[in-house]
N, C-alpha and C positions, 0 to 999 in steps of 0.2 A: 504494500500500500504506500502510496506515496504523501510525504508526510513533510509541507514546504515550508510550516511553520517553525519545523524542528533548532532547524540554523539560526534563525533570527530569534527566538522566546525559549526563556529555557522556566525548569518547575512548574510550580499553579498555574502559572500564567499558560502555561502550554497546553495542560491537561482543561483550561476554563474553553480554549480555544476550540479543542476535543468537542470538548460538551453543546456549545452554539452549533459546530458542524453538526453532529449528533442528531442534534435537537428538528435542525432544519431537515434533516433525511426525511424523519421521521414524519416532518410536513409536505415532504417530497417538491422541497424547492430546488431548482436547476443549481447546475455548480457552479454555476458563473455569479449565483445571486448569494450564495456561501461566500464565497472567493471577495465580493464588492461589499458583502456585512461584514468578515472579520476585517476589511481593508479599513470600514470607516469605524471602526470599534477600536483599533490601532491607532488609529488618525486622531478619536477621541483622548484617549490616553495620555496622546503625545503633549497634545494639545491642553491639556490641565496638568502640565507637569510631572505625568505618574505618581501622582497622589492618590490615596483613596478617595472617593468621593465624600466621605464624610467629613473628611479633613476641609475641606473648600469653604464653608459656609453661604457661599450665596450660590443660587444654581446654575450650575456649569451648560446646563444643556442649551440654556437661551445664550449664555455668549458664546457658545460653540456654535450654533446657529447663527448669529452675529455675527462671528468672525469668518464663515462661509459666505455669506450675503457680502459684506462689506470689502473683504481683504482680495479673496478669491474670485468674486465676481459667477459665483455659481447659480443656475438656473435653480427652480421651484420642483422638480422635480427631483434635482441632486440634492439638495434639502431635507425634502421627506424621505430618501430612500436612505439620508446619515441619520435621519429621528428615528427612524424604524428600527434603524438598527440598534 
């Protein structure tokens, strides 16, 4: 099985990654829509620091959508498919 996460995430972090793929089989979403949720769940991450989310206080999800909209210049549908994720 081919495992592309392996190189770049190592520990929990790996085995979390596991679990979204897992999860999505299991809703029999394409691999291409696996592949662009853990891309923007990484993007997330990066993007608050690697903090936990509890650690932040104010919520992260609106200024990560913020900073999509305003920085990146991304459309409304690249939007909602990083909220979903």
């Amino acid at each position: 099985m081919y495992q592309p996460y392996s190189l770049c995430i190592k520990g929990p972090a790996l085995e979390r990654f596991y679990r979204v793929k897992a999860t999505m089989r299991v809703k029999r979403d394409s691999p291409r829509t696996e592949n662009f949720y853990c891309y923007w769940i990484r993007y997330f991450i990066r993007f608050q620091g690697v903090r936990h989310p509890c650690q932040n206080g104010k919520p992260r999800g609106t200024c990560f959508l913020e900073h999509l909209t305003v920085e990146r210049y991304v459309a409304a549908a690249t939007q909602n498919q990083a909220l979903n994720a």
